[in-house]
MARGU-778802 format. One record per residue: residue in three letters; x, y, z of N, C-alpha, C, O in turn. Coordinates in steps of 0.1 Angstrom, whole numbers, plus 2048, in hexadecimal, padded with zeros to 3 digits. Layout:
# MARGU-778802
AlaXYZXYZXYZXYZ ...
END
This chain:
# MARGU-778802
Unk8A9386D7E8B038ED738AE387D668AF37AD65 Unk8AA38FD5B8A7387D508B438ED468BC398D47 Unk8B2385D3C8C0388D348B8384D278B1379D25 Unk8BA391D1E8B338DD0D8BE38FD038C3399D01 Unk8C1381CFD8CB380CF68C4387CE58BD381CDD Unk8CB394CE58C739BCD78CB390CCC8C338BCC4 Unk8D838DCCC8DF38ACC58ED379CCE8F0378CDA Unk8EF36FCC18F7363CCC90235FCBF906354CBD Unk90636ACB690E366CAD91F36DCAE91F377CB6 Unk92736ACAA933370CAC92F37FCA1924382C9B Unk939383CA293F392C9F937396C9092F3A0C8F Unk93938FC8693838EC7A928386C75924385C6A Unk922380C8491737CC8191836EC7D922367C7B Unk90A368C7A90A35EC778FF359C6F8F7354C77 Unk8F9358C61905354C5990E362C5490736CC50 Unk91E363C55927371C50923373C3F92536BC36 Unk91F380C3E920388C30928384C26934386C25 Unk92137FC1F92B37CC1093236DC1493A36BC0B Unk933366C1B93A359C1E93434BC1D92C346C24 Unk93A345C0F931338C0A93532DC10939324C09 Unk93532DC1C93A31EC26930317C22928318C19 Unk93130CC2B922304C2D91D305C39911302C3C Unk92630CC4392030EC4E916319C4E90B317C54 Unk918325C46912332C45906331C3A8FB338C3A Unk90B325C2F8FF322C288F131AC308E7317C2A Unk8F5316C3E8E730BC3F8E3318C4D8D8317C52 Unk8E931FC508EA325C608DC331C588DD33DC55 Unk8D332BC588C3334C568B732FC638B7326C6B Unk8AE336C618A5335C708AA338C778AD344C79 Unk8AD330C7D8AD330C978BC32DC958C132ACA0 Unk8C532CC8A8D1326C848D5337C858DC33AC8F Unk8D133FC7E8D634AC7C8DA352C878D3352C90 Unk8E535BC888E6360C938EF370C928FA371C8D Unk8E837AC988F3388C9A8F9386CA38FB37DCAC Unk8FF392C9F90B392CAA904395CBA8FA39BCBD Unk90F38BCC290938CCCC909399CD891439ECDC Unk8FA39DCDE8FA3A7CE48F23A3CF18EB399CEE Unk8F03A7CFB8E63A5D098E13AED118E73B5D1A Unk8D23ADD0D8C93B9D178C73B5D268BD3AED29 Unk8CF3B8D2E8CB3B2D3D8C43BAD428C83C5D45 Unk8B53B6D458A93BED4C8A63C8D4789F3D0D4F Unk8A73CAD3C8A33D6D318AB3E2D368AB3ECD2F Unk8B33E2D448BC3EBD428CC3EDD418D13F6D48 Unk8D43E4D3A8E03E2D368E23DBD2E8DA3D2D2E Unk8EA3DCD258ED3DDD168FC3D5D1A9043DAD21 Unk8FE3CBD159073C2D1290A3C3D089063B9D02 Unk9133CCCFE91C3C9CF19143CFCEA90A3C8CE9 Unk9133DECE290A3E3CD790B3D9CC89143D1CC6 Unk9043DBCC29073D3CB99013DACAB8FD3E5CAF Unk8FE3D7C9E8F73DDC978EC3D7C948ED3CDC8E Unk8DE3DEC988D13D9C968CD3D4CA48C43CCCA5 Unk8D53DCCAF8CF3DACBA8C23DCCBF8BD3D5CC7 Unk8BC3E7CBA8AF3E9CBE8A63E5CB689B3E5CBA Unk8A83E1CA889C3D4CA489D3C8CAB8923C3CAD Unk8A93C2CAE8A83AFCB18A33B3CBF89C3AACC2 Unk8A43C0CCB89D3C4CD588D3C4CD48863C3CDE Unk8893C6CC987C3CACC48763BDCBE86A3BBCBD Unk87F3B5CBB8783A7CB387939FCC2870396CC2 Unk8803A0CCC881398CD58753A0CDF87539ECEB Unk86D3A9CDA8633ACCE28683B9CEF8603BCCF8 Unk8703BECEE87E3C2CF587D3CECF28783D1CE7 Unk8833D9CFD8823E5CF28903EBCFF8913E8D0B Unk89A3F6CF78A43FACFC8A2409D048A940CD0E Unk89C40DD01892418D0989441BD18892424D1F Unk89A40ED1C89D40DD308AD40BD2F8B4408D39 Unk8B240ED228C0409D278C7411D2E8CD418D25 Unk8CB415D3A8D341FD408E3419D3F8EB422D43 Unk8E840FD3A8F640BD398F9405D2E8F53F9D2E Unk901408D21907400D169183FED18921406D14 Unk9193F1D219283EED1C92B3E6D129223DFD0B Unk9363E5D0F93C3D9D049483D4D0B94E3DAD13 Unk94A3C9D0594F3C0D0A95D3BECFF9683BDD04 Unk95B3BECF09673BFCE99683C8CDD95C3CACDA Unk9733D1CD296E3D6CCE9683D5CC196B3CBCBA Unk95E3E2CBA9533DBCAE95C3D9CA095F3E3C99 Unk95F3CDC9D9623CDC8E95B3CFC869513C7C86 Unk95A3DBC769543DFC6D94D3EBC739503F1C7D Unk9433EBC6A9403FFC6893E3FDC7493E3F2C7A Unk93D409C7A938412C8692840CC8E91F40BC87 Unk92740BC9591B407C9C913419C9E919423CA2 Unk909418C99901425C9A8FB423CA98F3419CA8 Unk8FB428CB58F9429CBD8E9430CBE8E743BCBB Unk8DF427CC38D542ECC38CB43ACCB8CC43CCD7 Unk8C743DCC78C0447CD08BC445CDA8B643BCDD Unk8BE451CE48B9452CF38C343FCFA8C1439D05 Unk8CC43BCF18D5434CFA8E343CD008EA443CF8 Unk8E643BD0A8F343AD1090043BD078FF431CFF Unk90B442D0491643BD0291B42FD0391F42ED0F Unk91C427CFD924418CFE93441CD0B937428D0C Unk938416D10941416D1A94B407D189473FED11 Unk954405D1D95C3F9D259613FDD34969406D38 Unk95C3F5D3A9623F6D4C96F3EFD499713E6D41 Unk97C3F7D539883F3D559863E7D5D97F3E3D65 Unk9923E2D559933D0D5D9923D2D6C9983DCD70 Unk98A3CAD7498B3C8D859813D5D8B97E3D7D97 Unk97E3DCD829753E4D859643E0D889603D6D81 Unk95D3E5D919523E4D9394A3F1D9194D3FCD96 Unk93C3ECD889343FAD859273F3D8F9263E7D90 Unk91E3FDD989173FFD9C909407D93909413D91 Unk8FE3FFD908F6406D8A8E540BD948E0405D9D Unk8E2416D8D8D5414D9A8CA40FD998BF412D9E Unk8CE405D928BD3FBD8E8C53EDD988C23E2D97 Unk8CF3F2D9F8D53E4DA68DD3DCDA48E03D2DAA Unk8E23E2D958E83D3D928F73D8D948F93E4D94 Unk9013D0D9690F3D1D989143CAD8C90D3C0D88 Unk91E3CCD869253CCD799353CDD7E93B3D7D81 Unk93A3C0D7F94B3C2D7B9573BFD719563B5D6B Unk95E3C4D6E95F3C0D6396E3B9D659773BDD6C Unk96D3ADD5C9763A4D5E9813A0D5397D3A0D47 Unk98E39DD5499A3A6D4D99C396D4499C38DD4C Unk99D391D3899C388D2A9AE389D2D9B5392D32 Unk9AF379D269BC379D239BE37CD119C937BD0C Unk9B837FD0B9B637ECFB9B038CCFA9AD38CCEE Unk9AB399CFF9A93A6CFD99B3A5D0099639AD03 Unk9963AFCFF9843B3D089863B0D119913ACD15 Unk97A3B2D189733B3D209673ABD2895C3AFD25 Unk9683A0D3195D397D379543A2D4095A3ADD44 Unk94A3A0D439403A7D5293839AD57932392D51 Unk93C39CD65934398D6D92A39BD7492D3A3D7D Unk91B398D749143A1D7590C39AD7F90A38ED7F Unk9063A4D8A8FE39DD978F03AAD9A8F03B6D9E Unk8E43A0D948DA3A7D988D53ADDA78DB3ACDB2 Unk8CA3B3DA48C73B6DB18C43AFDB88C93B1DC3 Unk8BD3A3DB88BB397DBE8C638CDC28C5383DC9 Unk8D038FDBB8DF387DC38E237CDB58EA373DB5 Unk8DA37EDAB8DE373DA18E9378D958EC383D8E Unk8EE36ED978FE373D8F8FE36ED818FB363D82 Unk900370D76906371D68914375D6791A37ED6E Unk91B36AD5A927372D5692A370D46929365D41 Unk92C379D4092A37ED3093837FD2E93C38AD31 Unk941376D27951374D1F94D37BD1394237BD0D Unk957382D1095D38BD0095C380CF695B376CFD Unk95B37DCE7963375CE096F370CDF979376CDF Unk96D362CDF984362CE298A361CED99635ECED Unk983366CFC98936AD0298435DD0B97D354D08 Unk98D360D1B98E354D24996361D3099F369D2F Unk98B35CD3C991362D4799E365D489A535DD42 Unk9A536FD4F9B3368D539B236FD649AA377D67 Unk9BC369D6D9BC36ED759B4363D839B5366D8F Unk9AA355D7E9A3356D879AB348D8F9B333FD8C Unk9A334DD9F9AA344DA599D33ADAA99133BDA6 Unk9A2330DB199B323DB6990329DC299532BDCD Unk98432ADC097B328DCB97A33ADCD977340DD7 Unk97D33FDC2979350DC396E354DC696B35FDCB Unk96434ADC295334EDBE952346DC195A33EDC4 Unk941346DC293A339DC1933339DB1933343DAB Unk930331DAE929330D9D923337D9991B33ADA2 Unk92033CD9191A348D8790C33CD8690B330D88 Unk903345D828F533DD7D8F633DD718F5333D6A Unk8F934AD6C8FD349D5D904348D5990A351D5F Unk90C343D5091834BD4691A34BD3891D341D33 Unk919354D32916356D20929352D1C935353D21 Unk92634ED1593A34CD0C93A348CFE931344CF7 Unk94734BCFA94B343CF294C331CF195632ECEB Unk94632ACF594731DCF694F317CEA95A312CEC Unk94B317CDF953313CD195D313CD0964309CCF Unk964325CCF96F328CCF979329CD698432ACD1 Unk977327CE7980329CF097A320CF9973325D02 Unk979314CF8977307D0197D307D11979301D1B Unk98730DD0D98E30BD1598E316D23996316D2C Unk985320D1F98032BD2A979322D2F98031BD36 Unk96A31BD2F968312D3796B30AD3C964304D45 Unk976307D3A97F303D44982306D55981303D61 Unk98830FD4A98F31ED5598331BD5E985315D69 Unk97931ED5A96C324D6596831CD6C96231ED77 Unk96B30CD67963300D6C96E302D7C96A306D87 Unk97C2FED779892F9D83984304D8A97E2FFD93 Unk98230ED8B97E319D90973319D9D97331FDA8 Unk969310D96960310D9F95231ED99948322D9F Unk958324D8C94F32DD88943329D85939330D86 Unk94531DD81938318D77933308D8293C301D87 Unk929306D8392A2FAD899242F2D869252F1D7A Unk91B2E6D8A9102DED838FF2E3D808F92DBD78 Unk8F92EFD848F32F7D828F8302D7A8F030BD77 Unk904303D76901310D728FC313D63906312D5C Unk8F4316D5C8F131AD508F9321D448F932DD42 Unk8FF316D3C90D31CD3890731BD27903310D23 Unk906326D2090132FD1390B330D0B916336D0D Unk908328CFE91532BCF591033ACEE90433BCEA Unk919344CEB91734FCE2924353CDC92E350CE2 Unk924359CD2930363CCE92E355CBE939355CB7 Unk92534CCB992433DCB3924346CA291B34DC9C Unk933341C9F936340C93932336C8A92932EC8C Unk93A335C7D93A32AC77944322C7194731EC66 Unk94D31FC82953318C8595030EC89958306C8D Unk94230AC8A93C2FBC8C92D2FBC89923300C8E Unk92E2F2C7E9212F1C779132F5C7F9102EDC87 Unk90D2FBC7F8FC302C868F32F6C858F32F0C7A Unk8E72F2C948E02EEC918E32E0C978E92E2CA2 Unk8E32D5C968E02C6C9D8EE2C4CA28F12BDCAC Unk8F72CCC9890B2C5C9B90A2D0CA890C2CCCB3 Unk9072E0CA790E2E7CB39072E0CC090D2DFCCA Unk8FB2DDCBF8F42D8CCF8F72CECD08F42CACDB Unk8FF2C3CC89072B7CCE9142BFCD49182BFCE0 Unk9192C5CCB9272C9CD59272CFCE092F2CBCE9 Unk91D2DACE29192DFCEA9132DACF79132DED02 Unk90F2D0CF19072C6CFE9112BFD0190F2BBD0D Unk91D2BBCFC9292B4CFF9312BDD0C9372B7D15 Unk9302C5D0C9362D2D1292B2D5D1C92A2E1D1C Unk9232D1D2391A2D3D299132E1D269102E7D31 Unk9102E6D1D90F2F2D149052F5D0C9022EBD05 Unk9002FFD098F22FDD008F430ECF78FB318CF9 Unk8E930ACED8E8319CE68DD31CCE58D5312CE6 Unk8D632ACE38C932ECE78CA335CD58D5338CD1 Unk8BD337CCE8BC343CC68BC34CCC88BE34FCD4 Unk8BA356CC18BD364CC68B1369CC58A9365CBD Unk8AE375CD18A1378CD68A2372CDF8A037ACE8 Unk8A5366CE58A035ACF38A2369CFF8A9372CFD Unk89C367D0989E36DD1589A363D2088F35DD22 Unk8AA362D2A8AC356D328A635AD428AF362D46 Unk89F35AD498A235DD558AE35AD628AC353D6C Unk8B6360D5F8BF359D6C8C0356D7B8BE35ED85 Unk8C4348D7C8C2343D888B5338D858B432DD8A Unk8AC33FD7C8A132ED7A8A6324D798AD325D6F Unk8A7318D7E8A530DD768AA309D688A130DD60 Unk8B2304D608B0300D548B52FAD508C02FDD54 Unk8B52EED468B22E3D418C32E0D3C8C62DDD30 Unk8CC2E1D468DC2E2D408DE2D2D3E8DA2C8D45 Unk8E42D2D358E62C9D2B8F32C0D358FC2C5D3B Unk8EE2B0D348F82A9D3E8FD2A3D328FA29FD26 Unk9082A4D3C91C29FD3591B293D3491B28FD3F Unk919285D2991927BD2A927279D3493227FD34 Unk92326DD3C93326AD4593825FD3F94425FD42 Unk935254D3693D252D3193A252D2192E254D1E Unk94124FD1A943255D0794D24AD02958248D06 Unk944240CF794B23DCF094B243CE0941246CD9 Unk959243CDD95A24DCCF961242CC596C23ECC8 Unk95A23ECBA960237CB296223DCA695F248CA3 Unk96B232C9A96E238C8D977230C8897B226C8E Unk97A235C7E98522EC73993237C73993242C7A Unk99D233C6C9A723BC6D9A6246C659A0246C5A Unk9AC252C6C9AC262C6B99C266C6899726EC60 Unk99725FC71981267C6E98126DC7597526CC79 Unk98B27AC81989281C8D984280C98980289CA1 Unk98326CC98982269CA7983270CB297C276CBA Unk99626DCB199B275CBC99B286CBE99C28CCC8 Unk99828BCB099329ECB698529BCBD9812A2CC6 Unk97D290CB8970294CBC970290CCD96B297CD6 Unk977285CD0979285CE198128FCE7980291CF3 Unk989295CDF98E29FCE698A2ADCEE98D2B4CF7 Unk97E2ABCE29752BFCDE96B2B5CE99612BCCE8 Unk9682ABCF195E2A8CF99622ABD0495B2ABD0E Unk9702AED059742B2D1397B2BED1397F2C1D1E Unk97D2C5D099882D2D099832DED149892E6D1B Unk9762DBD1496F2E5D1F96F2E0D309652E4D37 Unk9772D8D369762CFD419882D3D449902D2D3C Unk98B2D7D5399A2D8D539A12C7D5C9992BED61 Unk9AB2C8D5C9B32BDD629AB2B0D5A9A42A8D60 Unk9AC2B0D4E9AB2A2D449B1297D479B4297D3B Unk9B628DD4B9BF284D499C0279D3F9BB26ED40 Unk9C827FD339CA277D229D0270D259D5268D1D Unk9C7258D289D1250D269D424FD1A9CB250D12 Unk9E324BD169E1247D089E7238D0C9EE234D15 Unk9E2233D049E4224D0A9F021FCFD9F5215D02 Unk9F5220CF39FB220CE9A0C222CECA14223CE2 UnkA11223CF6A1E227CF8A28230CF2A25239CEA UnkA3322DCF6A3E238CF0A40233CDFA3E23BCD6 UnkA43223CDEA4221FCD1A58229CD0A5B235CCF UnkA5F222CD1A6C22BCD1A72228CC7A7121DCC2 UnkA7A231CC2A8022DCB3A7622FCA4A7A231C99 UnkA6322DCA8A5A22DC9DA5823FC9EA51244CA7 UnkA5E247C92A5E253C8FA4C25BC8CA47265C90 UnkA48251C83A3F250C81A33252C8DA2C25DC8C UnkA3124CC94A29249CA0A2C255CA8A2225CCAB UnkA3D25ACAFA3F263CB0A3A26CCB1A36271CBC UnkA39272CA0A3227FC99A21280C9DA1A289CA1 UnkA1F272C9BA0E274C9EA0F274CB0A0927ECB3 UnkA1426ECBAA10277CC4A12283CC6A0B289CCD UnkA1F289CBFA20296CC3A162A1CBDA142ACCC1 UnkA1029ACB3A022A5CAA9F82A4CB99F62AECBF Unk9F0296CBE9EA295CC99EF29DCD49E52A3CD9 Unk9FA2A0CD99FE2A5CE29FC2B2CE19F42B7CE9 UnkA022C0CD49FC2CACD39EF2CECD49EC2D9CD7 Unk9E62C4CD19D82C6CD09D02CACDA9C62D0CD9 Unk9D62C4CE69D02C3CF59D22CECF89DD2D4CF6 Unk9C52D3D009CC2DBD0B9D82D9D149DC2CFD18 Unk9DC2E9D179EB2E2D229E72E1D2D9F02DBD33 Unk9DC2E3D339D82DBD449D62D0D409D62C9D4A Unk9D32CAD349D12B8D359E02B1D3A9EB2B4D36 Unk9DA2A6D429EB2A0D449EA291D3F9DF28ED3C Unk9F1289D3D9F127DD329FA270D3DA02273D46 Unk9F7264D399FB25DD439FD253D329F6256D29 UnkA07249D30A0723FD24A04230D2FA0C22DD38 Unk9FA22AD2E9F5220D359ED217D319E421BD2A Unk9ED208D339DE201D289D81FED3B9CC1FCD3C Unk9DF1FFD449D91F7D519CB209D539CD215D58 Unk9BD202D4D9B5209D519AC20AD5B9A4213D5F Unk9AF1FAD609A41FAD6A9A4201D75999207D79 Unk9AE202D7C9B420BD879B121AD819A9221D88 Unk9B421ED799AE22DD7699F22FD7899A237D80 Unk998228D7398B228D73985224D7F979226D81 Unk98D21ED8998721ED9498822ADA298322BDAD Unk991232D9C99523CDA498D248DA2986249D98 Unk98E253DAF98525DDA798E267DA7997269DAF Unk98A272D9B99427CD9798C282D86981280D82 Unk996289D7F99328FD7798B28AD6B98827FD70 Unk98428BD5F985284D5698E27BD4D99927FD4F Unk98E274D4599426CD4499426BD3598826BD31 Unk99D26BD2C99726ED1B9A525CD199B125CD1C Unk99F254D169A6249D119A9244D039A023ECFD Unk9B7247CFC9B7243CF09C423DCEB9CF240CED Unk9BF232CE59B2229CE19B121CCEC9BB21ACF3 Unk9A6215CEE9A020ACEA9A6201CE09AB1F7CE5 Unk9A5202CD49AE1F8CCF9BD1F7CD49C41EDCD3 Unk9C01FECD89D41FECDA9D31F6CE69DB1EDCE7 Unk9C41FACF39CA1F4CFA9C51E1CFA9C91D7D01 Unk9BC1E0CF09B91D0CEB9C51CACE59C61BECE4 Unk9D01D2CDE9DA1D0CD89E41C8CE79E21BDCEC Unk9EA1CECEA9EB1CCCF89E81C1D039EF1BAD09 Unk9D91C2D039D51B8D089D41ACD019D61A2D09 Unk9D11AACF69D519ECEF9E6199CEF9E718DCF2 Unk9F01A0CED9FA19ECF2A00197CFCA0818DCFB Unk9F81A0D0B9FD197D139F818AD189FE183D20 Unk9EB187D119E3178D129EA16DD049E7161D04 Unk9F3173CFC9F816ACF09EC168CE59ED15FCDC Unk9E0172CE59DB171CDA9DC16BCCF9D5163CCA Unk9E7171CCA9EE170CBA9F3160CB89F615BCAD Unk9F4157CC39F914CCBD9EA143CC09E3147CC9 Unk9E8139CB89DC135CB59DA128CC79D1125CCF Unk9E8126CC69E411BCD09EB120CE09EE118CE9 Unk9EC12ACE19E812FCEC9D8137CEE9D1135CF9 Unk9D413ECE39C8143CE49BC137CE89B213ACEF Unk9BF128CE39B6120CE99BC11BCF59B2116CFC Unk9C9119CFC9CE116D059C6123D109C811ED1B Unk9C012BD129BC134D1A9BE142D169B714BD1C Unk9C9148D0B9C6155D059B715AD099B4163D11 Unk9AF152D009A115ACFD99815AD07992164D07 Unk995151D14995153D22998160D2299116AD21 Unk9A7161D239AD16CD2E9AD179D269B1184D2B Unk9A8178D199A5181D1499718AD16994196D15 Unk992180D1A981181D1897E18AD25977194D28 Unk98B183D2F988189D4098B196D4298419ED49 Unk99619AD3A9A11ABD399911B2D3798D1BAD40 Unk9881B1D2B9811B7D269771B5D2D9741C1D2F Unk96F1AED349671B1D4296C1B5D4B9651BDD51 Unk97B1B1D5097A1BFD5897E1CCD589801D2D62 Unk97E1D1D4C9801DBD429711E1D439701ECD49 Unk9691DCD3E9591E0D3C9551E0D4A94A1E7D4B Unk9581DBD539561DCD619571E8D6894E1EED6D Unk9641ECD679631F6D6E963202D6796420CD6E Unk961203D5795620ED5094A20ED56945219D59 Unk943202D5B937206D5E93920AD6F932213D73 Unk940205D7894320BD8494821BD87944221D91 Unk950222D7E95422BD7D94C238D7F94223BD79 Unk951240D8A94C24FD87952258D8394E264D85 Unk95E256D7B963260D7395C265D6395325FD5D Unk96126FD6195C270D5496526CD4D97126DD51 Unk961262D3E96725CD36968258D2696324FD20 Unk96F261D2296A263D0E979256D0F984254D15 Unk97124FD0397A241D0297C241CEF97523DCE6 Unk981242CEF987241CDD989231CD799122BCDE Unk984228CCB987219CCA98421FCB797D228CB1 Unk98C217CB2989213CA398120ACA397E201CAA Unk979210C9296F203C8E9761FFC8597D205C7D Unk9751F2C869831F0C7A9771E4C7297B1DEC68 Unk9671E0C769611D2C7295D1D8C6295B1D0C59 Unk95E1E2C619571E5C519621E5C469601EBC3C Unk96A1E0C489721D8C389761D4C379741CEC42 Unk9811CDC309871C0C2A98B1B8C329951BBC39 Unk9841ADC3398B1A2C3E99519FC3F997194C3A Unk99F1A3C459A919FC4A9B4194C469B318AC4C Unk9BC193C3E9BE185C359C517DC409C7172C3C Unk9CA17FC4C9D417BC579C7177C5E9BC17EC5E Unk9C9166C6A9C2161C739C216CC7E9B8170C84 Unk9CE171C809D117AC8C9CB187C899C518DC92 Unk9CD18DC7C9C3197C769B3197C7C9AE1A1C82 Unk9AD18CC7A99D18EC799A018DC8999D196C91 Unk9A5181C8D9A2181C9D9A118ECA599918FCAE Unk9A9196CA29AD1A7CA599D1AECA29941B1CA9 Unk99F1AEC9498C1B6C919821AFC9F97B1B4CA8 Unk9851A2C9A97919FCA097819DCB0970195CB4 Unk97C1A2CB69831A2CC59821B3CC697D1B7CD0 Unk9861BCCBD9881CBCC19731CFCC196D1D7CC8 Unk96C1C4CB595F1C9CB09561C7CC094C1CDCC4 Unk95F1BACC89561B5CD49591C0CE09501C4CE7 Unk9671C3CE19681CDCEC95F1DACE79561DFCED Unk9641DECDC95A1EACD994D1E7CDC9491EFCE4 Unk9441DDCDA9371DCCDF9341D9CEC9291DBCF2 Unk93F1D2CF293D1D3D059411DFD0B93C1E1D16 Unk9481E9D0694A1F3D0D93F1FDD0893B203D11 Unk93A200CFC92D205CF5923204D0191A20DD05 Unk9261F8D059181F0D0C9181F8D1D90F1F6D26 Unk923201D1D91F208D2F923212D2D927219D36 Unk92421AD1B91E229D1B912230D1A90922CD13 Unk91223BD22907243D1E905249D0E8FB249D08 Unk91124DD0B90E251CFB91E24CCF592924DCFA Unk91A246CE892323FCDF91F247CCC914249CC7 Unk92C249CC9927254CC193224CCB593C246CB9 Unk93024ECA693924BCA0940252C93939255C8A Unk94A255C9495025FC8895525EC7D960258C7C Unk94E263C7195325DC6495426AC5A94B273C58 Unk95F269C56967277C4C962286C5695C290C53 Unk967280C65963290C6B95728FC7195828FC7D Unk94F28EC6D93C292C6E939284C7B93B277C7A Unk93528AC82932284C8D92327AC8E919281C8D Unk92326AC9091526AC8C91425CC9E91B253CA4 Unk905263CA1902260CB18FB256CAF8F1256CA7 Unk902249CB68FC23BCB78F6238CC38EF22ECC5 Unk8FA240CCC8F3241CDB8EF24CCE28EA24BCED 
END
């Protein structure tokens, strides 16, 4: 079954009409994108769109065989001029299945957010599944399917349908998972294929035609992630959006309750909104034992809080315990900290401040802190696969 993506942009396209972003100002070339549409085997029509039968015609493609045009949500702006010698456009009722006679089976699958998903199984037994904009299964249970080869989505905007699909069992370690519906809600070009690749996820230009069921080149989930930064540089959104597409998360926060500080408070409860609600949260610095267990992913924040902590309970802060064996037993927490990072098969996005780029510290206990957070950061750096660092937002890859 081949699948020719006319178009991989949301609704309004990409870069949108008249809109001086910076996203829409740089989104030119293989960056640019229509709205998204899909010719499956030259005879089904995935979402009419406008200028469907040129981007069919630039993709070498011609609409001429389409015996089926559904859509999936409905068209915002002028009218879609429906072309010649095609079909009426249609929507299949949710749970409904269409039978076509080129073989293919078409069901259509019911969105918690409006439209319409299809599931689609060629003649040959290879399965695709194509999400609305915005939208995310509802309804699905555990071990319904076996994994789709394909599945086109919203990846950006609704992270959290991949989800759905992963606990599901929809999507699996093969399955070839296609970001479309790509606005300019996240900068085009080197930033979406990091996120995207973060998300085990990729994006194609428009025109690409995928074969499904081949082989292809899906993008591996680093397992473990260190995410660094300074204060408020979107560390913590950026480890977050590394896992928003993965279900049963488990958020340590190693930082505690902190009771009576209002302040502190407020900022976990901003963290707390942010998460998905299947993530569940444990307040813990004892990480070794997590990391040796197996189970869900694991998103840890911070690293500094829990050196905070661990310095504590070795007496750091007083100069003549730190030589009395503090710094020993300091030295040991953090080997076997980095130990069983590198023993670990969970997945693991780990959050730490850089705090070595300014003003030294005017307190002995001050620098010792820098300089103690700069060494754990670089032993635990030292058994990731990818270490990435964030500064005013913009994400910049050190590993």
């Amino acid at each position: 079954m081949e699948v020719t993506l006319l178009g991989t942009g949301a609704p309004a396209g990409l870069p949108r009409p008249d809109c001086p972003c910076a996203a829409c100002s740089c989104a030119v070339g293989e960056d640019a994108r229509a709205a998204t549409a899909l010719l499956v085997d030259g005879t089904l029509l995935l979402d009419l769109t406008p200028g469907a039968a040129f981007a069919a015609a630039r993709a070498g493609r011609s609409l001429g065989g389409v015996r089926q045009v559904l859509l999936s949500h409905p068209h915002d702006g002028p009218a879609v001029e429906v072309p010649a010698a095609l079909p009426q456009p249609a929507r299949v009722p949710d749970g409904r299945e269409l039978a076509l006679l080129t073989g293919h089976r078409v069901r259509a699958v019911s969105m918690d957010a409006g439209g319409t998903g299809y599931a689609v199984t060629g003649p040959d037994g290879q399965r695709l599944l194509y999400l609305p904009p915005g939208g995310a299964p509802a309804g699905l249970e555990n071990g319904s399917a076996d994994s789709y080869d394909l599945v086109l989505l919203d990846v950006v905007g609704r992270p959290d349908a991949l989800a759905r699909l992963r606990a599901v069992g929809s999507v699996g370690p093969t399955t070839d998972v296609v970001a479309v519906h790509l606005g300019h809600d996240v900068p085009p070009g080197a930033e979406l294929r990091r996120r995207l690749a973060a998300a085990g996820a990729r994006a194609v230009p428009d025109g690409t035609t995928l074969t499904v069921g081949v082989y292809e080149d899906v993008p591996d989930v680093p397992r473990r992630t260190l995410v660094l930064g300074g204060a408020r540089s979107g560390k913590s959104v950026e480890a977050e959006r590394r896992l928003e597409s993965f279900p049963d998360v488990l958020y340590v926060a190693t930082g505690g309750a902190r009771g009576g500080d209002t302040e502190w408070a407020a900022r976990v409860a901003v963290h707390r909104e942010r998460r998905p609600g299947s993530w569940r949260t444990t307040e813990t610095c004892d990480l070794v034992p997590l990391l040796a267990q197996d189970g869900p992913p694991l998103l840890i924040d911070c690293l500094s809080l829990w050196l905070t902590d661990a310095m504590d309970s070795v007496g750091a802060w007083d100069d003549t315990e730190w030589a009395a064996g503090g710094e020993k037993a300091l030295r040991e927490r953090v080997r076997e900290l980095t130990e069983a990072v590198r023993a670990t098969r969970r997945t693991v996005v780990a959050v730490s401040n850089e705090v070595g780029s300014g003003i030294v510290p005017a307190t002995a206990s001050g620098r010792r802190y820098r300089d103690e957070l700069g060494r754990l950061n670089a032993a635990f750096a030292g058994e990731c696969e990818q270490v990435v660092l964030v500064v005013a937002g913009q994400v910049v890859v050190l590993r």
